[in-house]
C-alpha positions as CSV (number, residue, x, y, z in Angstrom):
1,X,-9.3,11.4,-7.3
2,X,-9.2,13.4,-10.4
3,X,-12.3,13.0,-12.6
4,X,-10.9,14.5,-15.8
5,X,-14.0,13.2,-17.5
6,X,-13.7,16.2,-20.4
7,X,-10.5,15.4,-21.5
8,X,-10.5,14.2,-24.9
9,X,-8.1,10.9,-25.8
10,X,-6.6,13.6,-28.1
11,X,-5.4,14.8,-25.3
12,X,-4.0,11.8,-24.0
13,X,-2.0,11.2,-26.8
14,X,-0.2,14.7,-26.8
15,X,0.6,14.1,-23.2
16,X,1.9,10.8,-24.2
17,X,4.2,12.6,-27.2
18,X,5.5,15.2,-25.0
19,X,6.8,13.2,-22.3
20,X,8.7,10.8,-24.4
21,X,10.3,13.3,-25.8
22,X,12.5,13.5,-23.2
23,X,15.0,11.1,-23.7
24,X,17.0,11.7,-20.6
25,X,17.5,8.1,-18.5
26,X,17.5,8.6,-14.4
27,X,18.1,4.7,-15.0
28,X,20.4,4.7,-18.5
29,X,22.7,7.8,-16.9
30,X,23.7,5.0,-14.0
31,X,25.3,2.6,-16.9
32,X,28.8,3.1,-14.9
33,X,27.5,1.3,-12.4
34,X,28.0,-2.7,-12.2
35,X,25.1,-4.9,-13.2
36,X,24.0,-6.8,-9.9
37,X,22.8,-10.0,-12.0
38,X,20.8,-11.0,-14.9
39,X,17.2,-11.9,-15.0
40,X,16.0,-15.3,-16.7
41,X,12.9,-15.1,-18.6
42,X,9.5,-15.0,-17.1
43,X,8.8,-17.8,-15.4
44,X,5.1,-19.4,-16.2
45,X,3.2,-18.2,-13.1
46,X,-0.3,-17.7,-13.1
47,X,-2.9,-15.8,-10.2
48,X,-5.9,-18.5,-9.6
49,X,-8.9,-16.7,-7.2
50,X,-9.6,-18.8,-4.5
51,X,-11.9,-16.3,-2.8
52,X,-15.2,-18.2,-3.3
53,X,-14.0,-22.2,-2.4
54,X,-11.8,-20.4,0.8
55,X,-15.2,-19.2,1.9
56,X,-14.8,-15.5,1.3
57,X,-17.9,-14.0,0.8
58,X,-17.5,-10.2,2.0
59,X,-19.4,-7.8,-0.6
60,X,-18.2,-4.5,-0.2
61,X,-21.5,-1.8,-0.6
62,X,-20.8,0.8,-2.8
63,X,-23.6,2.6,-1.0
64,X,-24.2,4.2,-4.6
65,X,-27.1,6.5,-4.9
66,X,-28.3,9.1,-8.1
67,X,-26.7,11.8,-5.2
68,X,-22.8,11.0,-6.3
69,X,-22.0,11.2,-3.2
70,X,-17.8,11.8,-3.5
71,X,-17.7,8.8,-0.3
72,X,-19.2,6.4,-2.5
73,X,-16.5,5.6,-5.6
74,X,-13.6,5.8,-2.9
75,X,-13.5,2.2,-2.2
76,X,-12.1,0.6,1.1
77,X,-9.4,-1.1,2.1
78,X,-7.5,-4.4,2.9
79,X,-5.5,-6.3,5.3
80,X,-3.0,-9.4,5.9
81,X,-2.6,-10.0,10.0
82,X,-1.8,-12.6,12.4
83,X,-4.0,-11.8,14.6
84,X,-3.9,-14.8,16.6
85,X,-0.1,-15.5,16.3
86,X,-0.7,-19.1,15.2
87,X,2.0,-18.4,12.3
88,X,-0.9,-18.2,9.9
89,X,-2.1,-14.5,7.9
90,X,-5.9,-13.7,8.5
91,X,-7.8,-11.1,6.3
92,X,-9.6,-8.1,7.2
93,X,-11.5,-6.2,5.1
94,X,-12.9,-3.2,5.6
95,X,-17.2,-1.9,4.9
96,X,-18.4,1.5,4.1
97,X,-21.4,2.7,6.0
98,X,-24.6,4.3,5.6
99,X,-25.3,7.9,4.0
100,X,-27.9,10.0,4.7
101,X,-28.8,9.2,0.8
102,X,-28.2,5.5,1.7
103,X,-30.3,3.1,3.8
104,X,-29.3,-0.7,3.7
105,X,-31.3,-3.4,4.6
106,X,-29.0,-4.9,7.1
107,X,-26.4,-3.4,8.9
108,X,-23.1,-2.7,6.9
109,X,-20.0,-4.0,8.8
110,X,-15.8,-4.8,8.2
111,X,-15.0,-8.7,8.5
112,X,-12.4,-10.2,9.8
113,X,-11.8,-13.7,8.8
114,X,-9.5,-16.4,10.2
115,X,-6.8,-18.4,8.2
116,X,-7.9,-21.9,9.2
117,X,-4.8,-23.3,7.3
118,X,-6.4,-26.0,4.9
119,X,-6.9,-23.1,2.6
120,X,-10.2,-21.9,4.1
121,X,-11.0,-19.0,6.5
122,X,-13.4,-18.4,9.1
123,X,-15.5,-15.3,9.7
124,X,-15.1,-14.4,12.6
125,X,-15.8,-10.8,13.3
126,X,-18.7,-11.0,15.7
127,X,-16.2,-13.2,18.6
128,X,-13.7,-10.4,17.5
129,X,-15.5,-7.0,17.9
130,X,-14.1,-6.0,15.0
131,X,-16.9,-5.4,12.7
132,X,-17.2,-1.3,13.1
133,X,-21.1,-1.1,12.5
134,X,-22.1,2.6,12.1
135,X,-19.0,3.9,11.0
136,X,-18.1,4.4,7.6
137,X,-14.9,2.6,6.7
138,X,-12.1,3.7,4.5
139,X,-8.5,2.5,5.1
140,X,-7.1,0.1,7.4
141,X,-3.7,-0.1,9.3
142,X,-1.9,-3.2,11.5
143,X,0.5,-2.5,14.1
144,X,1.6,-3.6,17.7
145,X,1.1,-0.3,19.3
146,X,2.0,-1.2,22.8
147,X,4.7,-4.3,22.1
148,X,2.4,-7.0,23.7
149,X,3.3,-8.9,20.8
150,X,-0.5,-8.9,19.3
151,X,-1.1,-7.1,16.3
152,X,-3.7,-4.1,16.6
153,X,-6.0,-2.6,14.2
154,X,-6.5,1.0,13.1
155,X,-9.6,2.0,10.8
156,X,-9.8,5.2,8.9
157,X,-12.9,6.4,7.9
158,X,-15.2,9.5,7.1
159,X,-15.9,12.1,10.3
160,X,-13.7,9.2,12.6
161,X,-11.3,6.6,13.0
162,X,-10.9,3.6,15.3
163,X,-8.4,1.6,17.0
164,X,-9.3,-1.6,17.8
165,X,-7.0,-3.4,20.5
166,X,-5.8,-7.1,20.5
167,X,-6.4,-8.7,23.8
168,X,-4.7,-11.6,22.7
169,X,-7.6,-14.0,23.3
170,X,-8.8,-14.0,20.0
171,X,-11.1,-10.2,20.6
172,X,-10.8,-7.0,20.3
173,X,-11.6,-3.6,22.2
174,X,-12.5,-0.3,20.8
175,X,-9.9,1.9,22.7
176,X,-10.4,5.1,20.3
177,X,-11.5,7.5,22.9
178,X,-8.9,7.2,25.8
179,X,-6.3,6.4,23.5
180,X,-7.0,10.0,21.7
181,X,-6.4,9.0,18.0
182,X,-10.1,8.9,16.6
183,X,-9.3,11.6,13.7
184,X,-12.6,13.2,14.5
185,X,-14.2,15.5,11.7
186,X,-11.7,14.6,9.3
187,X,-12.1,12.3,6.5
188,X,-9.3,10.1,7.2
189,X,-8.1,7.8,4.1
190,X,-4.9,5.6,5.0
191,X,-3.0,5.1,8.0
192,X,0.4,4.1,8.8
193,X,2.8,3.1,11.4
194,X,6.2,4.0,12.2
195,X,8.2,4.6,14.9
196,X,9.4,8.5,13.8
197,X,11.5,9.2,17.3
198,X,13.2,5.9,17.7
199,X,11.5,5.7,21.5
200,X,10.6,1.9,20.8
201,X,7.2,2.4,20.3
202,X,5.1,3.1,17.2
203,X,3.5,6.2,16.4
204,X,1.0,7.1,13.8
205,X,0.4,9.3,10.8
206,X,-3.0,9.6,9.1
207,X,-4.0,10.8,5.5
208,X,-7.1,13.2,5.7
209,X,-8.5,13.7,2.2
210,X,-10.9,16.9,1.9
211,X,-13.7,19.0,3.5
212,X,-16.7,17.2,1.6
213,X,-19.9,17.1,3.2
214,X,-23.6,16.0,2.3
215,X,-24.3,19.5,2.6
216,X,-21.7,20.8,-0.1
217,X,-22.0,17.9,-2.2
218,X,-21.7,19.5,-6.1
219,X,-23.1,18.5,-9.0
220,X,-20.8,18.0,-11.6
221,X,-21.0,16.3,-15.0
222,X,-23.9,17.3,-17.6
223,X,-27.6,18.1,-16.4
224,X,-29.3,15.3,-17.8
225,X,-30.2,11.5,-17.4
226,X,-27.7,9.3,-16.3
227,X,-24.5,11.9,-16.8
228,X,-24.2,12.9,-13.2
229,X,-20.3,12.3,-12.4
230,X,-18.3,12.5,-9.3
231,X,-16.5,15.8,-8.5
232,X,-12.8,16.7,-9.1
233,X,-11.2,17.7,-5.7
234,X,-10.1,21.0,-6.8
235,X,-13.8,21.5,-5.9
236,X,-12.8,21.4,-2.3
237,X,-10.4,22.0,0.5
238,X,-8.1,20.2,1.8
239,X,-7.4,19.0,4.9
240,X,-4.3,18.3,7.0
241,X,-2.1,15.0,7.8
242,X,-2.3,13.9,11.3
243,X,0.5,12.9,13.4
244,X,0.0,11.2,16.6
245,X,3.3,10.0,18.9
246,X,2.7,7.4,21.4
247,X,3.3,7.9,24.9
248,X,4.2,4.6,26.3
249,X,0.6,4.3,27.7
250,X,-1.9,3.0,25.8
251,X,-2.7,6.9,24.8
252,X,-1.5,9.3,22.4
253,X,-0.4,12.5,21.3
254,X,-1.3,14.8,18.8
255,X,1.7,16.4,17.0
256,X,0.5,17.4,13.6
257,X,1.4,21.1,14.1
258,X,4.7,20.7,16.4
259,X,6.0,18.0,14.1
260,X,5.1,20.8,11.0
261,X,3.5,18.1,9.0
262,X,0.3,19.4,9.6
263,X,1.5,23.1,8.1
264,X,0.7,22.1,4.6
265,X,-2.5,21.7,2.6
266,X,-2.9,18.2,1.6
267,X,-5.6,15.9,-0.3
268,X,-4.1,12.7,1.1
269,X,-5.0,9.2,-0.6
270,X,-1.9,7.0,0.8
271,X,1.6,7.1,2.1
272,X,4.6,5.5,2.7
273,X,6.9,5.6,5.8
274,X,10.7,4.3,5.1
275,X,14.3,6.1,5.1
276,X,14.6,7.8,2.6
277,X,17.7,9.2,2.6
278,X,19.2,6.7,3.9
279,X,20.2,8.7,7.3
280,X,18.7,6.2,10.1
281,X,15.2,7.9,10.5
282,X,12.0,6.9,8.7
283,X,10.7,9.5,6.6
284,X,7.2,10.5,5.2
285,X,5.5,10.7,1.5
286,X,2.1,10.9,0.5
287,X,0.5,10.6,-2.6
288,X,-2.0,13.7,-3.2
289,X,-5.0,13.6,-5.5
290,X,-4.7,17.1,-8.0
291,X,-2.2,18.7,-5.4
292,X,1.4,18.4,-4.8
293,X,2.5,15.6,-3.3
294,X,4.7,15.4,-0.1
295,X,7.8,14.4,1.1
296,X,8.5,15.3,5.0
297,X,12.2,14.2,6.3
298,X,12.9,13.6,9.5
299,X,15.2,16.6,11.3
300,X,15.7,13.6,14.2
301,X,14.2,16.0,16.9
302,X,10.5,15.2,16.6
303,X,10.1,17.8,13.7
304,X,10.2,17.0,10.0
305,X,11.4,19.3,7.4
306,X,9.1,19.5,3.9
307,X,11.3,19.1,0.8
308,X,8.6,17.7,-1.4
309,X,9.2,20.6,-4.2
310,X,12.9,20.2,-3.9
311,X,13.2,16.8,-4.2
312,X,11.5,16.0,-7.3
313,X,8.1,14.2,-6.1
314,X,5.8,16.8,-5.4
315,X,5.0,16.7,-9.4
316,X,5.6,14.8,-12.5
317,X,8.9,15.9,-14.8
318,X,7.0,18.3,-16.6
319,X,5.2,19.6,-13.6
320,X,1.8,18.4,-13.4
321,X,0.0,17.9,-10.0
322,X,-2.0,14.3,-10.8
323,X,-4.4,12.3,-8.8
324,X,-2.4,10.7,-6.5
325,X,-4.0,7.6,-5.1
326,X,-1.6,4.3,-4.3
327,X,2.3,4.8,-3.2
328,X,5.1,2.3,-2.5
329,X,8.7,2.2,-2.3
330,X,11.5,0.0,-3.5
331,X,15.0,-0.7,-4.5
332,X,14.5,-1.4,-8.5
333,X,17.6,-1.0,-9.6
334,X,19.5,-2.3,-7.2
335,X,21.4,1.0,-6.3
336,X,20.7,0.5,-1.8
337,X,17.9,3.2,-2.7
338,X,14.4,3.4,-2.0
339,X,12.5,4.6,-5.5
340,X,8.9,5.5,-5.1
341,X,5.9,4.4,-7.3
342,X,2.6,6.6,-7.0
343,X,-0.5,6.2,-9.3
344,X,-2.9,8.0,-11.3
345,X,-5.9,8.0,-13.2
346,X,-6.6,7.5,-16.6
347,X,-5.3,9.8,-19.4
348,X,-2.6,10.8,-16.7
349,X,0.8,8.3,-15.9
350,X,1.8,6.4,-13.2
351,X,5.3,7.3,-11.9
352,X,8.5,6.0,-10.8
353,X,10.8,8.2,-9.3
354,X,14.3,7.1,-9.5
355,X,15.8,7.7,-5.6
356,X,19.4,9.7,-6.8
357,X,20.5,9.2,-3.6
358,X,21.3,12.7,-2.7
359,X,17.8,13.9,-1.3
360,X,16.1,14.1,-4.7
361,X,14.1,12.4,-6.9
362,X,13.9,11.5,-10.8
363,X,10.8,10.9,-13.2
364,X,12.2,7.5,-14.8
365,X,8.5,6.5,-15.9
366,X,9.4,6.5,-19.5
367,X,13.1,5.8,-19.1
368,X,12.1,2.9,-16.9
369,X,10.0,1.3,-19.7
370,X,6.8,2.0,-18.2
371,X,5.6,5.4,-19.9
372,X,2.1,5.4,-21.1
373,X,1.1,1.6,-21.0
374,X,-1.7,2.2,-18.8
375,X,-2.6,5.5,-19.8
376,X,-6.4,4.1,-20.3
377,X,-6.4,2.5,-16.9
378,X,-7.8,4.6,-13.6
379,X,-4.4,2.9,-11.2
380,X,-6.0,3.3,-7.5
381,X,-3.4,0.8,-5.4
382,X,0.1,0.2,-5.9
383,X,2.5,-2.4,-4.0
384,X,6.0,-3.8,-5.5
385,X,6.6,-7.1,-4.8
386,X,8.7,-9.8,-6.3
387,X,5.9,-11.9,-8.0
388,X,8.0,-14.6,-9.8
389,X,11.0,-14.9,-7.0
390,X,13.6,-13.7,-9.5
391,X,15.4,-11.3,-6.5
392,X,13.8,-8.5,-8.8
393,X,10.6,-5.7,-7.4
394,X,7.6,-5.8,-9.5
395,X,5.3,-3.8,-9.8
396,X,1.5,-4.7,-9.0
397,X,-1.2,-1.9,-9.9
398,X,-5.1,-2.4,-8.8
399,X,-7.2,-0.3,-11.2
400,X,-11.0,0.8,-11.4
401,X,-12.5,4.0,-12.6
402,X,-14.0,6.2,-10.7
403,X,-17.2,7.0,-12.6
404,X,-19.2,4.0,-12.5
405,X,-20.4,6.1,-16.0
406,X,-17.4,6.6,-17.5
407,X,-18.2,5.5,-21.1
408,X,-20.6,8.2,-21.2
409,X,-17.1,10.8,-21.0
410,X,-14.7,8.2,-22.3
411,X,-15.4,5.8,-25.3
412,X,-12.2,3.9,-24.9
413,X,-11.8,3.7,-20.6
414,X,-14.3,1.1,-19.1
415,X,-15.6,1.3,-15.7
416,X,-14.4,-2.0,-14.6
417,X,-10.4,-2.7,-15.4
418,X,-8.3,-5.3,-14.5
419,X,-4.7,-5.9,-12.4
420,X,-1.8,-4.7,-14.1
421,X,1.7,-6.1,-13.8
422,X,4.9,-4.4,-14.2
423,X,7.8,-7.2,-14.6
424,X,11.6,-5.6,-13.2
425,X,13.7,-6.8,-16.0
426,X,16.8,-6.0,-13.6
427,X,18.3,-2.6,-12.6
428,X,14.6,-1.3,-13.1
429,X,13.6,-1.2,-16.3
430,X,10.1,-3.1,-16.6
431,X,7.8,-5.0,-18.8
432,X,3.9,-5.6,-19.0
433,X,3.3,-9.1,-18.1
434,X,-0.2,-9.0,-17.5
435,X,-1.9,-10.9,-19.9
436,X,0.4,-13.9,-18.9
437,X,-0.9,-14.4,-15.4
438,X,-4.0,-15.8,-16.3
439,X,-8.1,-15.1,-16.7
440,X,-8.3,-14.7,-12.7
441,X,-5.8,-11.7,-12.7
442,X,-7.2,-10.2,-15.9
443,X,-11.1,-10.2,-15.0
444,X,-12.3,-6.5,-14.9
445,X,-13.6,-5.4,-11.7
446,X,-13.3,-1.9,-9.7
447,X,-10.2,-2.3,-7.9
448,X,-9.7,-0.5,-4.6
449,X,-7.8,-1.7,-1.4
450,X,-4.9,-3.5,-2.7
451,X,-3.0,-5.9,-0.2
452,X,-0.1,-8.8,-0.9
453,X,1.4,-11.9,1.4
454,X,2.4,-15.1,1.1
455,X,-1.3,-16.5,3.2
456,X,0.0,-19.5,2.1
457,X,3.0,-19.8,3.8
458,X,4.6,-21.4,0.5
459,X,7.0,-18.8,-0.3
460,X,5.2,-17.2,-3.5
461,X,3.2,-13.8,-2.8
462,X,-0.5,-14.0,-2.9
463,X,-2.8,-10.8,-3.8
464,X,-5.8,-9.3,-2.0
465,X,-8.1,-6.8,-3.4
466,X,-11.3,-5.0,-1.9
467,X,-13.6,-4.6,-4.8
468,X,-16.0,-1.9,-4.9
469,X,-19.7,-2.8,-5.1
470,X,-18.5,-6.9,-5.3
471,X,-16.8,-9.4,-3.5
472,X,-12.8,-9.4,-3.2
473,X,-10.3,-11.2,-4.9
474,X,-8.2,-13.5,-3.1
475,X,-5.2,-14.7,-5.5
476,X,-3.1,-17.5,-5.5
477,X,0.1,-17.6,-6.6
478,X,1.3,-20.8,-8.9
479,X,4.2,-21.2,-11.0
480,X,7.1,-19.3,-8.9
481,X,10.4,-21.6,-9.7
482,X,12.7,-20.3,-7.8
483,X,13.9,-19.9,-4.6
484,X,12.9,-17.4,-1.6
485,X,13.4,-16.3,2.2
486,X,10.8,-14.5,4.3
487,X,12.2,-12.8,7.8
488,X,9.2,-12.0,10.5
489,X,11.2,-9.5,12.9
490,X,10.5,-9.4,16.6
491,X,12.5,-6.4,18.2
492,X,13.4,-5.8,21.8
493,X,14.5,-2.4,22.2
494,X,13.0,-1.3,18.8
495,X,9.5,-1.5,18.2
496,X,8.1,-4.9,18.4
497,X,7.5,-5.5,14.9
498,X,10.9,-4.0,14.2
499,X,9.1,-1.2,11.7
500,X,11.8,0.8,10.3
501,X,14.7,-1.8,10.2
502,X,16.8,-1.6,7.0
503,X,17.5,-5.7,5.7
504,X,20.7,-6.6,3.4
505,X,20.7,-10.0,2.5
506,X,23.7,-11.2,0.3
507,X,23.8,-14.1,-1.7
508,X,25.9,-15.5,-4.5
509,X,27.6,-11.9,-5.0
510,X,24.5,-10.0,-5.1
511,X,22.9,-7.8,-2.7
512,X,19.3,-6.6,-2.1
513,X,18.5,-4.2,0.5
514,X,14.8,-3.4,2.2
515,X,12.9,-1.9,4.9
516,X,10.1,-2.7,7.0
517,X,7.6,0.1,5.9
518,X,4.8,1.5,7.0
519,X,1.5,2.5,5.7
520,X,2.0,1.5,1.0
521,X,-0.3,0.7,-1.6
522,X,-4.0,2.6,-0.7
523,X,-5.9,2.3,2.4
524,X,-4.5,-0.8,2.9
525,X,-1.8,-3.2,4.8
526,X,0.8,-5.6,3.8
527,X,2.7,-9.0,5.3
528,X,4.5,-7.9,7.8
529,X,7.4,-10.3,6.7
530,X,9.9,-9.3,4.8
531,X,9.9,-10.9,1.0
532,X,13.3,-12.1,-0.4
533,X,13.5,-13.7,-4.0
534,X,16.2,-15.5,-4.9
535,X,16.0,-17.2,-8.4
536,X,18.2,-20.0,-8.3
537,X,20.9,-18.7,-6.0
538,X,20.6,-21.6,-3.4
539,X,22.3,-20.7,-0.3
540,X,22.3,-17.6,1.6
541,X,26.1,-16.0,2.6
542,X,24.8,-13.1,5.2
543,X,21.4,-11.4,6.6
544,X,22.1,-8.5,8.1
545,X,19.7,-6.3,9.8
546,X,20.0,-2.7,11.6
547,X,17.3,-2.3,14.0
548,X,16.3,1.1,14.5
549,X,17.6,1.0,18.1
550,X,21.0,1.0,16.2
551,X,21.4,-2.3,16.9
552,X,23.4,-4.3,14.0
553,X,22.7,-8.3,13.7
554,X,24.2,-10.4,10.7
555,X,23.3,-13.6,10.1
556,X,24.8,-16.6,8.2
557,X,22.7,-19.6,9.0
558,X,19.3,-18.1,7.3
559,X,17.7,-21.2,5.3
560,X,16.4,-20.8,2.1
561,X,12.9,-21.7,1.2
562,X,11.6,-21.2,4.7
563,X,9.9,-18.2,7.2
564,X,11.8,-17.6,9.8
565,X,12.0,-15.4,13.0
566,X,14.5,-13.3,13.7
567,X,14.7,-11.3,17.5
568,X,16.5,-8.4,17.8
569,X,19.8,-9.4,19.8
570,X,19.1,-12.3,19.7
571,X,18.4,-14.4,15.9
572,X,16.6,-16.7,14.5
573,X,14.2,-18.0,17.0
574,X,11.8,-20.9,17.2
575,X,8.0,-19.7,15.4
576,X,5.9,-21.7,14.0
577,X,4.9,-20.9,10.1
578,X,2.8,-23.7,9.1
579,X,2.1,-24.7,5.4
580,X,-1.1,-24.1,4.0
581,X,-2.4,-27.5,2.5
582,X,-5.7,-26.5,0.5
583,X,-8.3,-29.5,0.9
């Protein structure tokens, strides 16, 4: 979280001038290769906020105080689940927590809320046990731990985590203690789940950010009225990323230091868990804040090897260490390789990093069309999804400063910023479409936890985001034209959410390819399904999807325009996705 509240805009603008400057294309230099399809112009879709008539009244506490405590601009996180399994997404949202600075009236606690599928939800934390009171919330992961078919929730959060386990009768047990993973004395950020050994079970990697403490809380910023700022991180040390492998049993393992992930310094905001290199085994990246970030591959032996320096993400092209905050991964261009989006706070850039497919990494943020368009904008969360069906990644960016006094530092950067949409043109080069999608998406407000999913069941991608100090947005996508697939995977000898599976869908001579991720965006968790746009291709040829068992399963009766569920070994299978009909 780099404050860089002394930096003049001068100083902006001469960052902006010397990266352009290089005119080398990680996307243009790939001109040999065939254009997959073209990309009609953008469709007229707009984000309405339905938060307020769906009944969504959660107010995230900023737990501010004239102390600047570094906890308090951090935000928390968000989450799309089924926790029920009635076909429908639920919402989870996750509190902060009281300070020894701080002392709320009422008791601060996370929500869950139920999709009641008329377009309204139901709170419904206090049946659930999910509410956390006491702890101070952060980030927020969802995964099936022990393949009961119930998703299970894991929540980061200063000095401890928790793992909350589904029963499957609509609650929730805190199983933190004998299942070994609470995190404790860390301040744990974001969370993931992947299945790193291929066992069939999911493990877990954790994000710790840095050795703060009330006691060695700084002050930065000038001494007097009102200038008081939030610390840059190079102020402290850094902690380490935890690794914890499940054993089968309800319990786990910690294998930070055998797996060697733990062997580096980090200052951990979010990460991303996907093959990388395409070689069968999910890999690791995290976005950093002011320190290098990291790129672990998997050796396939239950050790990963760190080639963040030589692969081109640890910094940006001209070798700057930002402030890492939101990650994601997707195909852009069309190429079968995963690039990787990470951003950064204002006067610095947010960056693409073209996936050359040999183990390293490009900076394409300029070449990509991107380059400084946001340079004013603090970017916190990032998630690429295909907004407008058009068979293209966007990009989505939640932003928010982190001085709530920013102007003080900063004439031209506001507190309180608003969404910001990256439109894929094709083959990865992007376009600023923001100021088309409507008032909704372009009120300011102090973006944090940043979550999509199609909650409606309709086939267009809804948005999520935990606001700092307010209540959260809850977007509705309106508008999308064209055509779509969504694939829920149910595996068998894999995992049972089928985390780590690598999806090829081919339709009308094109091609995309995906992978069921774990961890993206910041502090916060996805649809579990697996988005496919289609613009106006009508008819799918093949689906076909390698399981991380090695089991290989093509399809060529998938439906267009519907959810469906696909078992490993099996195929589609009956499930129940109901349509949302708002009242």
């Amino acid at each position: 979280m780099n404050v860089r509240f002394l930096r003049a805009t001068a100083v902006a603008v001469a960052i902006a001038v010397e990266l352009s400057a290089h005119g080398t294309s990680a996307f243009t230099q790939r001109t040999s290769k065939p254009v997959i399809h073209g990309t009609a112009p953008a469709p007229s879709v707009r984000f309405v906020d339905i938060h307020n008539s769906a009944g969504i009244h959660f107010v995230q506490d900023s737990t501010e105080t004239e102390e600047k405590y570094y906890l308090e601009t951090m935000g928390t996180g968000v989450a799309f689940l089924d926790y029920d399994q009635d076909g429908l997404l639920d919402i989870y949202l996750v509190q902060s927590g009281a300070t020894d600075a701080y002392k709320p009236a009422h008791p601060l606690r996370s929500a869950l809320y139920r999709n009641n599928g008329d377009g309204t939800f139901t709170d419904v934390t206090e049946k659930a046990h999910v509410g956390g009171e006491g702890h101070y919330g952060q980030g927020v992961a969802i995964g099936d731990f022990d393949n009961d078919g119930y998703p299970d929730i894991y929540v980061t959060g200063y000095g401890s985590a928790i793992l909350y386990h589904n029963n499957g009768d609509g609650t929730f047990t805190d199983v933190t203690a004998g299942a070994g993973v609470a995190d404790k004395e860390n301040w744990s950020t974001s969370a993931g789940w992947f299945d790193y050994d291929k066992d069939g079970w999911l493990d877990l990697v954790v994000t710790n950010y840095i050795d703060w403490s009330p006691k060695n809380n700084l002050w930065c910023g000038e001494h007097k009225p009102g200038y008081r700022s939030y610390c840059n991180p190079n102020n402290y040390r850094g902690q380490k990323t935890t690794l914890y492998h499940n054993n089968h049993d309800g319990t786990f393992t910690d294998v930070s230091e055998k797996s060697g992930v733990a062997k580096p310094e980090s200052k951990g905001m979010s990460m991303v868990l996907a093959d990388l290199n395409n070689d069968g085994w999910p890999d690791i990246a995290v976005a950093n804040d002011t320190w290098p970030n990291f790129l672990f591959e998997n050796n396939h032996d239950g050790t990963f090897n760190d080639v963040s320096l030589i692969s081109g993400l640890a910094a940006s092209e001209d070798g700057r260490y930002e402030a890492g905050m939101g990650i994601d991964a997707a195909d852009v261009d069309g190429d079968g390789n995963l690039d990787i989006y990470i951003t950064h706070l204002d006067f610095e850039l947010n960056r693409l990093y073209h996936n050359n497919g040999d183990g390293t990494f490009s900076d394409a943020t300029y070449s990509s069309g991107i380059g400084n368009k946001a340079i004013l904008l603090s970017g916190v969360a990032a998630k690429f999804m295909d907004y407008d069906n058009d068979g293209w990644p966007d990009i989505l960016q939640a932003n928010g400063a982190m001085l709530d006094n920013v102007q003080l530092y900063h004439s031209l950067v506001t507190y309180k910023e608003p969404l910001l949409m990256f439109r894929n043109l094709g083959r990865g080069k992007f376009e600023k479409v923001s100021d088309s999608l409507g008032p909704d998406f372009n009120r300011p407000m102090v973006g944090r936890g940043l979550a999509t999913a199609d909650f409606l069941n309709d086939g267009q991608v809804g948005i999520a985001v935990n606001c700092r100090g307010e209540e959260p947005l809850l977007l509705k996508n309106e508008g999308t034209p064209n055509h779509w697939a969504e694939i829920l995977l149910i595996g068998t000898k894999s995992n049972r959410d089928g985390t780590g599976s690598v999806l090829k869908l081919a339709t009308g001579g094109v091609t995309q390819v995906d992978q069921a991720k774990g961890g993206t965006s910041y502090m916060s968790a996805s649809d579990p399904r697996i988005h496919f746009g289609l613009g106006k291709r009508s008819r799918i040829d093949s689906l076909q999807i390698t399981w991380p068992s090695g089991q290989v399963d093509k399809l060529t009766n998938v439906p267009i325009d519907s959810i469906v569920a696909v078992k490993e070994g099996v195929g589609i299978v009956p499930h129940s996705f109901p349509k949302v009909k708002p009242r």
